[in-house]
N, C-alpha and C positions, 0 to 999 in steps of 0.2 A: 412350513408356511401352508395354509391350508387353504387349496385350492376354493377362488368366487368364478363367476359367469365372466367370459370372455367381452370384450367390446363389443357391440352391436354390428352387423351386418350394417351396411346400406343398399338398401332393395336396388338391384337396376345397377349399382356404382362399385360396379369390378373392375379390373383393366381396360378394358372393352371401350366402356361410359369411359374411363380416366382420360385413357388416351386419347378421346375426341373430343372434349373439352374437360382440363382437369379443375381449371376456376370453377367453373361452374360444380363440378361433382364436389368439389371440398368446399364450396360456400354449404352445399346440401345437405353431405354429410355433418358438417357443423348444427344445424339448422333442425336436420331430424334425430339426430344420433348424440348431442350434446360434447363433453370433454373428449372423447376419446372413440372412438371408430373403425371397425375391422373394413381393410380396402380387400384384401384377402387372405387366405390362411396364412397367418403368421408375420403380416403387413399391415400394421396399423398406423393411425393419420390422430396425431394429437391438434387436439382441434381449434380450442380455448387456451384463454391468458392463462389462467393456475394449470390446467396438461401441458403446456409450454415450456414453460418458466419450470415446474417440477421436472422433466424432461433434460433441459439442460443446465442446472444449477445439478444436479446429483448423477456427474460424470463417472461414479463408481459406477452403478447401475446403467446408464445407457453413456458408454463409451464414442466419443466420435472416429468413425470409420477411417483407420489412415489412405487417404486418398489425397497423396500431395499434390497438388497442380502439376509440378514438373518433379519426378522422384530421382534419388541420386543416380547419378549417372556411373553404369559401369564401368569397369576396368581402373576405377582407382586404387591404388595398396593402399591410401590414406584416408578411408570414408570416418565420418565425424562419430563419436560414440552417442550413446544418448544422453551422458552426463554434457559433452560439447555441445549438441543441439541444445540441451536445457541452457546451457552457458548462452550461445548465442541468441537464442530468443530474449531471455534477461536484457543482451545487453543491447541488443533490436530495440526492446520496449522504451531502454532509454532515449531515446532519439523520438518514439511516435508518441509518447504517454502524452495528454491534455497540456505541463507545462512547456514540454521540449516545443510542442506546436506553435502553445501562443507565443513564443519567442521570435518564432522564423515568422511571422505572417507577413513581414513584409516581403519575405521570398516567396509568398503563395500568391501575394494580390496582384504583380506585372500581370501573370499567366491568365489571371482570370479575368483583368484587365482589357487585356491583346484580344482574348478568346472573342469578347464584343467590339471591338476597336476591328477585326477582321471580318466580322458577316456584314454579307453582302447585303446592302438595304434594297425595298424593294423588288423586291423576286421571291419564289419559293426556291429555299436552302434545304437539304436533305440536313438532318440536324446533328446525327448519332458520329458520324466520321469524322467532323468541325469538332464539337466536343470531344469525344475522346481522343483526340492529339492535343488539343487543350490542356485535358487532363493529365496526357501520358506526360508530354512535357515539365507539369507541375509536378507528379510523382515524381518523374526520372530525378529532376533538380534537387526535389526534396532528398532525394538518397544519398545524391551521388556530387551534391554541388559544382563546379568547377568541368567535370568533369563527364557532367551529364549528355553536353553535346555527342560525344566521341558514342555514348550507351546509348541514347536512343532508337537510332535507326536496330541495333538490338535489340530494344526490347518490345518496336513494333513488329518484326519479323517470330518475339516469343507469343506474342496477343493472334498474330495468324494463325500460328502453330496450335494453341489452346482449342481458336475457334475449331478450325478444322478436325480435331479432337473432337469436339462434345455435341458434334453437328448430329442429330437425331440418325441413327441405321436401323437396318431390317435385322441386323444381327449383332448382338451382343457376345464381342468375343473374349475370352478368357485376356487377365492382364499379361499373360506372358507371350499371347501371340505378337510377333511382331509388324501389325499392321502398317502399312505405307504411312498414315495419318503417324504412328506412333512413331515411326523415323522418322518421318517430316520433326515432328515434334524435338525428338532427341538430338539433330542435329542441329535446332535451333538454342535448344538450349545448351549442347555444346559452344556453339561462335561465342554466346553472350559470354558464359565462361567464360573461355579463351580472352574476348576482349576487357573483361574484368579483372582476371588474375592480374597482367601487369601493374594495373590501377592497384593494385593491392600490394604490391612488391615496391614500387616506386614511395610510395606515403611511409609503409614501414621504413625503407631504407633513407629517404631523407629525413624522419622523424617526424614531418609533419600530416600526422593523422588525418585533420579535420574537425571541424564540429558537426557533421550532416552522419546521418544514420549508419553510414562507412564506418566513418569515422568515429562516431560508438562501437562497433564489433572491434577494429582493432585498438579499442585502450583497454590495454589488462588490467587485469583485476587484480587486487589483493589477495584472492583466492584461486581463483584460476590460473593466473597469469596470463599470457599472451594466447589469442585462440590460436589455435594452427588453419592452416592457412583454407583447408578443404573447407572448415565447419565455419569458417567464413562465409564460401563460393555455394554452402551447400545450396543453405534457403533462396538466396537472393534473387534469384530468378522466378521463383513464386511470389515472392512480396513486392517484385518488381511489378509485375503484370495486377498484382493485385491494387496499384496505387491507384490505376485507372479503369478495371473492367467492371468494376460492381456501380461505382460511380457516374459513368459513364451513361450505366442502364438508368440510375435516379437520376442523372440530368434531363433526360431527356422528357423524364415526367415532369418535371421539374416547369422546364420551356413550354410543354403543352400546361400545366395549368397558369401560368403567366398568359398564354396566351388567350386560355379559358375564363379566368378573373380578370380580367382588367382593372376594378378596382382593387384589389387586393396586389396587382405589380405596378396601379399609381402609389398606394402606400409602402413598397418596397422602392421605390425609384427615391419619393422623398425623404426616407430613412438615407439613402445610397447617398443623398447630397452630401453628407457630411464627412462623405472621403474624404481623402487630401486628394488635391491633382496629379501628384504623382503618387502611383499606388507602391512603389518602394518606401514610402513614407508610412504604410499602414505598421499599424500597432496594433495589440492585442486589445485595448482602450477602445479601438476605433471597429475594431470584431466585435465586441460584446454590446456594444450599442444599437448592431444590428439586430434588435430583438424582435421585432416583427418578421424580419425576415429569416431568421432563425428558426422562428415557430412555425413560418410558411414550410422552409424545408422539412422539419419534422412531421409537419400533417403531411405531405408529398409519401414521406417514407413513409407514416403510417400503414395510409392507403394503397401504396404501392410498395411495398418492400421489394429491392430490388435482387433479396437472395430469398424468395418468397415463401421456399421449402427445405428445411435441413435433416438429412440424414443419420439416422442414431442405431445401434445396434446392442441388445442386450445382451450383456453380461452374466448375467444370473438370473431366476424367476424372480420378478419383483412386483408388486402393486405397482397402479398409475391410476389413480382418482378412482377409486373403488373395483378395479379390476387384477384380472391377473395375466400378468405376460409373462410368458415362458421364453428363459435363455434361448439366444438365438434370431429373437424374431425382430425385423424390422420395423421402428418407430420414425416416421414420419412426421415432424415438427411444421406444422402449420402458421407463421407471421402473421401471414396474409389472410386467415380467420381469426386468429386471435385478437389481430387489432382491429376486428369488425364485433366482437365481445363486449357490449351493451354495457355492461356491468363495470365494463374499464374504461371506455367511452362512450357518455350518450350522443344518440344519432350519429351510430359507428359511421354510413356512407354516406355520411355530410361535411363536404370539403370544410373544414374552420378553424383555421390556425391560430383562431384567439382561446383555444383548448390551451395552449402551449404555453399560454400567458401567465401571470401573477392574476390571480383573483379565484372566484367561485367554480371556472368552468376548467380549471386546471386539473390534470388528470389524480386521481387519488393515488395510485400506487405508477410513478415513474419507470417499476421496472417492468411495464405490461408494453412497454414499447421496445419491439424486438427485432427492428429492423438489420441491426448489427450484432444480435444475439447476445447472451449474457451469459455468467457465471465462467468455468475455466476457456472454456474456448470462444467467447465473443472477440469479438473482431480486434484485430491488433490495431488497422489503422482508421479505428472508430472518430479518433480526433481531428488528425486531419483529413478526413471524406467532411466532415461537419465544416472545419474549418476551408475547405475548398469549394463545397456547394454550397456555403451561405456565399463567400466572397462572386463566385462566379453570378447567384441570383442577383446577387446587388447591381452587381455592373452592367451585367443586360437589363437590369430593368431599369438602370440609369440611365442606358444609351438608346433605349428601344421600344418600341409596343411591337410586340409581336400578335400573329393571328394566322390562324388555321387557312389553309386552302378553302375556296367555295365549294360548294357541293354537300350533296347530303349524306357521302358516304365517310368516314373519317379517313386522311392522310396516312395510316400508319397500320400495321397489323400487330395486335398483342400476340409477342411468344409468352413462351413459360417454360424451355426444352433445360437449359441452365438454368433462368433468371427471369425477371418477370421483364419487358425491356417492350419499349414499342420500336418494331423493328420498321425502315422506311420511312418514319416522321419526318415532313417538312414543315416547315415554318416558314411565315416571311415577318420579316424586320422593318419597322418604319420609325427613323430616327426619334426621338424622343422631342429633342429640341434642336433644328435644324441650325448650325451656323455654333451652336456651343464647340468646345475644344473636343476632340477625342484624345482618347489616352495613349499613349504610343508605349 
C-alpha cells in the first residue's frame, strides 16, 4: 500500500489543550482539520459521520480494544473459551434484541413510572443518583426478573466499584498492577458472583429457567448445548452495570432539556396522556406511539452522546478518508462531532427533535446517529436504553415541569473523563396537574 500524508496536526490541540478542555479541542479539531485529525504521534480523532461510521463498521482494520468493564476473575480452573463467550453473547442478544424488549415493556414502564411518582416536588433534587437507581432497578429486573431484589444491592456496590476505577489519576498504571481501586473492584465483582451462582444452580436444578435475559443464557442450544456454568457468571457483571451507567449519563440530559423546552415536554406530557393508569398495563402499541418523545430522546443523544468518545486500535496499515494510518496507532471515534456534521444534520447545534420525524427534515442516512455505535460492536442493550429513556421521558413529563435553579451560573458541571454526563445536576419538579392520580 503506498504510503499518502498523514492526518493534519491541530495547531495548539495536543494533550496539553485536550486535557483542559477536550469538547472544545475536538469541536476544533473537526472544524479546521475536517474527517480525520492527528491529536498526536500515532493518536488520531476521527472527527465526521463517514471517519466514524468507516471506523467502526470495518472491525478488521480498527479492532476494539478488549477492555472489559469487570475482566474474568482469577483463580477459576473453568474460565469460558472464546467459542462460549461467542455462545453466550448470542444467547444474551436473545433476551436484549429490539423484539425480546417490546414484549417486556410492561416490565420497564412501573420503574419509570415510580422513578416520577418519587421526586420530591418543589425543591431542588440532585438528579443523577434518583435516576440511576431508577435505572439500575429497571436493568437489574430486566435480567434477572423475580430475582432481581436479592442482585441489586450487588450490583450498586459493582457501579461504585467501576466509578472508583475510571476516576481521572496523575498516574496511569500498568493493567496488572494491583491497585487498591482494582481490588476494591474485584472483590465487588466477586460478591455479585457469588450471589449469582446460586441463582443459577437453583433455576437449572428446578428446570425452571425463565423468560428474562438469565433465563436465555441457560436454555441450550441445539448446537451448543447447555453453557457451563462459568461462561454464564462470565459477562454478567459487566452487562449488569452496563443496563444503567451509560443511561443514566442521557438521563440526566435528558431532564435538563425538559426542563430547558418547556414546550417541547408540554408536547411530551400530552403524548404521555395516553398511558394506561397502570403502567404494568404498557404494551409495545402504547411505546411506539410515543413518537415525539422518542424523537425528543434521539435529539438528546444526538447532541449529547453519552459514550461521546470510542476507542479503536489498528490492526494493520490502512487508509481512513484519504489518509494513512500505520499498525498500531490509536483511532479515536468522535459521536459527539460527528453528529454536529452539517451534512448529516442541518443546524447540527439546534435542539429539534422534529429531525427524528417522518417528513423532509428527517435525517438522510440513519446510520450517522452514533450515539450506541454501530456495526459489530454497537451496543448490545441499544433497545432497551431507547425503550427505558422514552418510557422514563413520558412519565416525568406526565407528572412534572421541571426547571433549572436561579442564577446565572448553570446547576451542574460537564464531565467528559468516561462519558459525557452533567455531573451535580439539580432540578426542581412542579406537579404537572395538581390533585390528578400519581402512579404507584
Amino acid at each position: 500500500m503506498g504510503r499518502t500524508n498523514e492526518p493534519p496536526r491541530l495547531p495548539g490541540g495536543g494533550f496539553a489543550a485536550w486535557s483542559r478542555d477536550r469538547l472544545a479541542v475536538a469541536r476544533r479539531g473537526a472544524d479546521e482539520c475536517g474527517d480525520v485529525w492527528q491529536l498526536e504521534p500515532g493518536v488520531y480523532v476521527a472527527a465526521t459521520a463517514g471517519a466514524c461510521e468507516a471506523v467502526l463498521r470495518r472491525a478488521q482494520d480498527f479492532p476494539k480494544a478488549p477492555s472489559p468493564l469487570f475482566p474474568p476473575l482469577k483463580g477459576s480452573n473453568e474460565a469460558p473459551t472464546a467459542e462460549e463467550r461467542a455462545h453466550a453473547h448470542a444467547a444474551r442478544m436473545r433476551g436484549l434484541r429490539a423484539q425480546a424488549v417490546a414484549a417486556r415493556v410492561g416490565e420497564i414502564a412501573p420503574g419509570a413510572a415510580l422513578f416520577a411518582a418519587r421526586w420530591p416536588t418543589d425543591r431542588d433534587v440532585e438528579v443523577l443518583p434518583a435516576a440511576r437507581h431508577a435505572l439500575a432497578e429497571i436493568g437489574v429486573r430486566y435480567l434477572f426478573s423475580e430475582d432481581a431484589p436479592a442482585l441489586l444491592p450487588f450490583a450498586a456496590r459493582l457501579f461504585l466499584a467501576r466509578e472508583v476505577l475510571v476516576r481521572p489519576s496523575r498516574w496511569e498504571w500498568p493493567r496488572w498492577v494491583p491497585t487498591p481501586a482494582r481490588r476494591f473492584r474485584t472483590r465487588q465483582q466477586a460478591a455479585f458472583t457469588d450471589a449469582l451462582r446460586p441463582v443459577v444452580r437453583r433455576r437449572r436444578a428446578s428446570g425452571r429457567l425463565g423468560d428474562d435475559v438469565l433465563g436465555q443464557m441457560l436454555q441450550p442450544s441445539s448446537r451448543y448445548g447447555a453453557l457451563p456454568e462459568e461462561a454464564v457468571l462470565d459477562t454478567l457483571p459487566g452487562i449488569t452495570v452496563a443496563t444503567f451507567e451509560a443511561p443514566t449519563r442521557a438521563a440526566g440530559w435528558i431532564l435538563l432539556h425538559l426542563a430547558r423546552h418547556p414546550e417541547a415536554a408540554d408536547r411530551v406530557a400530552a403524548e404521555a396522556a395516553s398511558l394506561p393508569a397502570d403502567p404494568a398495563a404498557t404494551t409495545s402499541t402504547h411505546l411506539d406511539d410515543l413518537r415525539y418523545t422518542r424523537a425528543l430522546v434521539h435529539e438528546v443523544l444526538r447532541l449529547h452522546p453519552p459514550s461521546w468518545l470510542l476507542t479503536r486500535r489498528t490492526a494493520q496499515r490502512t487508509q481512513l478518508a484519504g489518509y494513512t494510518v500505520e499498525a498500531g496507532s490509536t483511532v479515536l471515534v468522535c459521536p459527539y462531532t460527528a453528529h454536529r456534521d452539517a451534512r448529516e444534520h442541518p443546524e447540527p447545534d439546534r435542539f429539534r427533535p422534529e429531525r427524528w420525524l417522518d417528513g423532509p427534515d428527517a435525517p438522510a442516512n440513519p446510520g450517522a446517529f452514533l450515539s450506541f455505535g454501530t456495526g459489530p460492536h454497537g451496543c448490545e442493550g441499544a433497545a432497551l436504553a431507547m425503550a427505558t429513556l422514552t418510557l422514563l421521558t413520558a412519565h416525568t413529563a406526565r407528572c412534572h415541569r421541571l426547571s433549572e435553579p436561579p442564577g446565572p451560573e448553570p446547576g451542574y458541571r460537564v464531565t467528559t473523563f468516561e462519558g459525557l454526563a452533567t455531573d451535580g445536576l439539580r432540578l426542581r419538579a412542579t406537579p404537572r396537574a395538581p390533585g390528578q392520580p400519581r402512579p404507584r
